[in-house]
N, C-alpha and C positions, 0 to 999 in steps of 0.2 A: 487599330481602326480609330478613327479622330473623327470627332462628333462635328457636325457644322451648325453653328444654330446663326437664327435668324438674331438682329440687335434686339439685346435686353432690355426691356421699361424699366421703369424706378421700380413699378410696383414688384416686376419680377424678381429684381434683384432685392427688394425688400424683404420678401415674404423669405426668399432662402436665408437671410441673414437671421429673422427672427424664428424659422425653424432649427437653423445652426443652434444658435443659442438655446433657443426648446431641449431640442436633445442634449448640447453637452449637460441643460441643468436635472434633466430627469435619468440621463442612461451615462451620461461619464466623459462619453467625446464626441465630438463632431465634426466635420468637417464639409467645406463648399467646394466642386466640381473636381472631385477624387476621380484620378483614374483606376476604373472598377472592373474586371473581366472585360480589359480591352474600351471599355467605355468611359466617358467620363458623367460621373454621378449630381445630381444639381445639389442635393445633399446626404449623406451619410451619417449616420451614427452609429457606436460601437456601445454594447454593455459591458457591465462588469465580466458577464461571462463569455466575452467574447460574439454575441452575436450581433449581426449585421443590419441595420433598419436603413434602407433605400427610399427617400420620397425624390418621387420625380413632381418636379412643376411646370406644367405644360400652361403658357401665359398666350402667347402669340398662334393667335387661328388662322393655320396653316396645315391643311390639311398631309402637304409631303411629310411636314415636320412633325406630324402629330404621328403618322404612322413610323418615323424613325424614332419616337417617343416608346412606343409601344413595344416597338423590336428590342430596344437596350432593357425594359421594362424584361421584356420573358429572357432572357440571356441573363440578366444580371445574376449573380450567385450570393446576394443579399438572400439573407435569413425572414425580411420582415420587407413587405413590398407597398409603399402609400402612393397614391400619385392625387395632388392637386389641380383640379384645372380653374381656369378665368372663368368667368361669367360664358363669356362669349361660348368657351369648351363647351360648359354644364347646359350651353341651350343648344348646340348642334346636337338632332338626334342621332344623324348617324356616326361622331364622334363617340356619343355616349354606350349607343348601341356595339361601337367598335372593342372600345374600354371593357364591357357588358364581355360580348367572349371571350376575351383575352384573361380576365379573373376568374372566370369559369375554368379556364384552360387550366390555370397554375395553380387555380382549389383541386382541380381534381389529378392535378400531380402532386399534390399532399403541401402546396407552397403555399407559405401564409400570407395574404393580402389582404387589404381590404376590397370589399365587393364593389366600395362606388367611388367614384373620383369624388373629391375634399374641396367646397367651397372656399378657393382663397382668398376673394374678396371678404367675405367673413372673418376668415383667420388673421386677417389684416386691420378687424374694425374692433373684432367685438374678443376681448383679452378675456373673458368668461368664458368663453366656448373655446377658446387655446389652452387653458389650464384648466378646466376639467373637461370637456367633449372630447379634445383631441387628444390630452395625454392619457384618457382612459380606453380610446381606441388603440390610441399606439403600448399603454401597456398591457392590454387583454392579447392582442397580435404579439406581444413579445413573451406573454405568455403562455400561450399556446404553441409557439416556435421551441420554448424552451426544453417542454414537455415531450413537443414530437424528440428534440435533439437526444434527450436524457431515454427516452425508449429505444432510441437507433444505436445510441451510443454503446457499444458493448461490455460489460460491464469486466475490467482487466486485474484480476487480484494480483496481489505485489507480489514478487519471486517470490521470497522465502515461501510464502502461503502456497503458491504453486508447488513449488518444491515440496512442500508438507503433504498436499494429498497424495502428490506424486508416488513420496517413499513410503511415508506409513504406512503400516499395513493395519488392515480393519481386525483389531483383538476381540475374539468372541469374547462378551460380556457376561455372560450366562455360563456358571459351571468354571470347573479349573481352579490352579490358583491364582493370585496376584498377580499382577502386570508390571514394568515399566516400561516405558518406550522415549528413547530423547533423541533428538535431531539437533546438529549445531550446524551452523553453514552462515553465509553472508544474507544479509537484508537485502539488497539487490544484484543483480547478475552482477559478475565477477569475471574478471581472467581465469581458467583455467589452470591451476597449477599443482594438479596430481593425478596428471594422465597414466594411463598405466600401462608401465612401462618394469621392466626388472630391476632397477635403481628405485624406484618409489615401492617395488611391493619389498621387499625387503628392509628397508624404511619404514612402513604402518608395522609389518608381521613383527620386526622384530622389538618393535616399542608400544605395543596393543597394550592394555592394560591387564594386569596380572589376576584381574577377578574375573576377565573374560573367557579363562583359559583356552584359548584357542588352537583348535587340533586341525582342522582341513580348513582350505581355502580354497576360491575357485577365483579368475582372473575372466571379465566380462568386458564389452567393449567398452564403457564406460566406468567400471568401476568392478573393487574389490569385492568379495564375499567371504565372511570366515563365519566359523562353528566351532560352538565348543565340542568337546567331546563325546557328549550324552546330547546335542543340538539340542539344546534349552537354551543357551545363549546364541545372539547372530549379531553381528559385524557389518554394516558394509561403510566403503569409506569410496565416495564419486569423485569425477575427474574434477568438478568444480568445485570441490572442496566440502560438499556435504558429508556430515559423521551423522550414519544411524544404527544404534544397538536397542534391540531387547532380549527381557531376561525377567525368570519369576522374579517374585518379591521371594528373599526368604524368610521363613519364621522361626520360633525359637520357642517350644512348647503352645504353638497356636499363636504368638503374639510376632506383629511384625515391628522391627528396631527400626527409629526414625534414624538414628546413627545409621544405622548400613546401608539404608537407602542412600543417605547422603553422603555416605562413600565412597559408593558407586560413582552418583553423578557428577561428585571431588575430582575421581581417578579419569572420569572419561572426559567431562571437562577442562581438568587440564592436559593431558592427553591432546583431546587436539586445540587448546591454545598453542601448547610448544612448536608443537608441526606447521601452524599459522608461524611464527615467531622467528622457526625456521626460515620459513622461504618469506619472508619480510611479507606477510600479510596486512594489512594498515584498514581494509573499506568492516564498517560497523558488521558486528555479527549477532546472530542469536541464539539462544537458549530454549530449546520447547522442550518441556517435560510431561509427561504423561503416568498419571498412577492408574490402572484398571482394574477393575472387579476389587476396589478395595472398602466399597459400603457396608458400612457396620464392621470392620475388622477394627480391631482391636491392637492399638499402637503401645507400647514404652518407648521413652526415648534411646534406654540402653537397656540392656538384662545385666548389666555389670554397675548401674548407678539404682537409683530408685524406681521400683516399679510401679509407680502410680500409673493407671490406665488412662487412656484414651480412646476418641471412638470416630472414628470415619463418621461424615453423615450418612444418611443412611437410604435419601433421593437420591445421592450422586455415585453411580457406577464409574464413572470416571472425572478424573481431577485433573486440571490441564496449568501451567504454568509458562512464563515466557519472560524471557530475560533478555536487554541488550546491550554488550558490553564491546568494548574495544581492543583486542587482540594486542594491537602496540602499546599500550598500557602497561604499567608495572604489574606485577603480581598481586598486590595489593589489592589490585583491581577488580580482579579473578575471585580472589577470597572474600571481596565485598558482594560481590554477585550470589554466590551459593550461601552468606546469609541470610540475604533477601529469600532468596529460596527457602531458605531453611523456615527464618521467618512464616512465609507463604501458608505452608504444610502446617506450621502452627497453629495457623489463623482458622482453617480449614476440620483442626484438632479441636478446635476451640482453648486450644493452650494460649490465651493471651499474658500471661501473667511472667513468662519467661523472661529475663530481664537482656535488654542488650549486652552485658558482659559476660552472663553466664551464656548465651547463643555464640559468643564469639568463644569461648572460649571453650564451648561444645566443639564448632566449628576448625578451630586451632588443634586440638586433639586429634580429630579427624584428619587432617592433612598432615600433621605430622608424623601418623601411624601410618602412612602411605609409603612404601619404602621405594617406590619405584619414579617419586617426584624429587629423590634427593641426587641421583645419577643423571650424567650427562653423556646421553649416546655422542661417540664421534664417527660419522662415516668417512670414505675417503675421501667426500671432497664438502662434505654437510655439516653441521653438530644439529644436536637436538637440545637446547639448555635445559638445564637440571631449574627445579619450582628453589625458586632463595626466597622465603619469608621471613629468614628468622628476627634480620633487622628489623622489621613491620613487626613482629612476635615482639620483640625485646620493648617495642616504646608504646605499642598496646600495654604491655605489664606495666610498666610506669604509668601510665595513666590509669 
């Protein structure tokens, strides 16, 4: 639809030139006679967050022209609605009267406007009432458009987070022993590349990790399910690549090993690195760990090193962690991760005193008691690579 306007005065074309310029210096961009939902705008501004400020300027008293004014005015799909008139406009009353419901109209469709048409004879004279009158109108109106936008707007948590409430499951806190619970999967949705199928469940079952001891499985349309044999432990492994296990803590005359925890998370984290590695996974992934019901329990690091105590806080029922790391990465990279973890859990110990080589070299003990990262599954048409640190192992020792 193509606007007809009647020929423009200076003054017309003035005032748009020095509202152009208004806006790009207060909101970021501007632009003169945009075509706007089919119309063309006298001028437009954009803010930083993307919202839209439309002033129409109605100069030439012309009563057809004033109501084809009005009609682009309620159509337009501008965020922020201004209209200036001439002198001439602001003394017609039943121009103003016209203006009058038409703002009514779009106030009470929730559309931000201003309620009265804008003196542009003024705005042409008097540069005090441009730079504060006007820009404090047009920022309140852009700020009350923002607000409505950020309440309509639906509030969208990123996959992985979707995915987190999705799988976890809610560990009663009260009672019982120790928790863990950890989730690895992509940061944002993903290709699909462990649907299941009989060539992939044979693939997970038969490279699970050997502390999960896994005894039955069940096949879902979406995804795996295994159990150990006393179902204390559980498995499942989704079509989109998400890993989720829980499993008590174990203890050792009451005390729980910060070693075996992070054995676990060792075995299952590299676990499904490999399977990533396998099918040439590349997009960022994460790490979410979860300790529960472990306040006030009572940590060593090993029963087999020094048993100096440690102690959970004693507010916190549960401890959550999150790591994020890159699959296509060397190995290396995997093993700097569950320091940080390891780190984490320290922090949380109140063990700060632990030095970065003796951690790493906690941490190297751990993955290399792992017998099941030194083998390399071959399927028929797959491999699963076997964890190589040792190169990494040999020039950490040198340093």
């Amino acid at each position: 639809m193509e606007r007809s306007f009647l020929p423009e005065s200076t003054q017309h074309k003035e005032i748009k030139k020095l509202l152009e310029t208004k806006l790009k210096d207060w909101f970021g961009l501007s632009i003169t006679e945009y075509q706007s939902s089919g119309h063309e705008s006298d001028v437009l501004g954009v803010t930083s967050d993307g919202l839209k400020i439309y002033i129409e300027v109605i100069w030439a008293h012309s009563q057809s022209q004033f109501h084809k004014d009005m009609s682009m005015l309620q159509q337009s799909d501008a965020d922020v609605k201004l209209v200036v008139g001439s002198p001439k406009i602001l003394n017609d009353a039943s121009m103003v009267r016209e203006f009058t419901k038409v703002a009514i109209s779009e106030t009470e469709k929730d559309h931000c406007i201003h309620p009265e048409m804008l003196d542009g004879e003024k705005i042409l004279s008097d540069s005090k009432y441009v730079d504060i009158d006007l820009k404090e109108i047009l920022k309140s109106l852009v700020d009350k458009a923002s607000r409505k936008l950020s309440q309509e707007k639906p509030v969208t948590k990123p996959y992985f987070e979707k995915r987190l409430d999705e799988i976890l499951i809610p560990l009663v806190e009260d009672g019982g022993d120790p928790m863990v619970q950890i989730l690895v999967g992509s940061i944002s949705k993903g290709e699909e590349y462990l649907q299941v199928s009989e060539e992939n469940y044979h693939l997970v079952r038969c490279y699970t990790p050997a502390f999960l001891r896994i005894q039955d499985s069940t096949a879902r349309r979406d995804r795996y399910e295994f159990r150990s044999y006393d179902n204390s432990i559980h498995l499942e492994i989704y079509s989109d690549g998400y890993f989720h296990t829980y499993f008590p803590i174990q203890t050792k005359d009451g005390l729980i090993e910060l070693d075996e925890i992070m054995y676990r998370v060792s075995s299952f984290l590299f676990f499904t690195v490999r399977i990533m590695k396998m099918r040439h996974v590349s997009a960022r992934q994460r790490i979410y760990l979860q300790l529960c019901k472990v306040s006030r329990s009572e940590v060593v690091l090993s029963s087999r090193s020094s048993l100096e105590r440690y102690t959970f806080p004693k507010n916190k029922q549960r401890l959550e962690f999150r790591e994020e790391f890159d699959p296509s990465k060397g190995w290396n990279h995997i093993f700097t991760i569950l320091c940080i973890i390891y780190r984490e859990i320290c922090k949380d110990l109140g063990l700060v005193s632990l030095s970065e080589n003796h951690l790493k070299d906690r941490m190297k003990s751990i993955v290399q008691n792992d017998r099941d990262l030194r083998t390399e599954y071959r399927g028929q048409s797959e491999t699963i690579p076997k964890v190589d640190l040792e190169r990494y192992f040999k020039r950490h020792r040198r340093h």
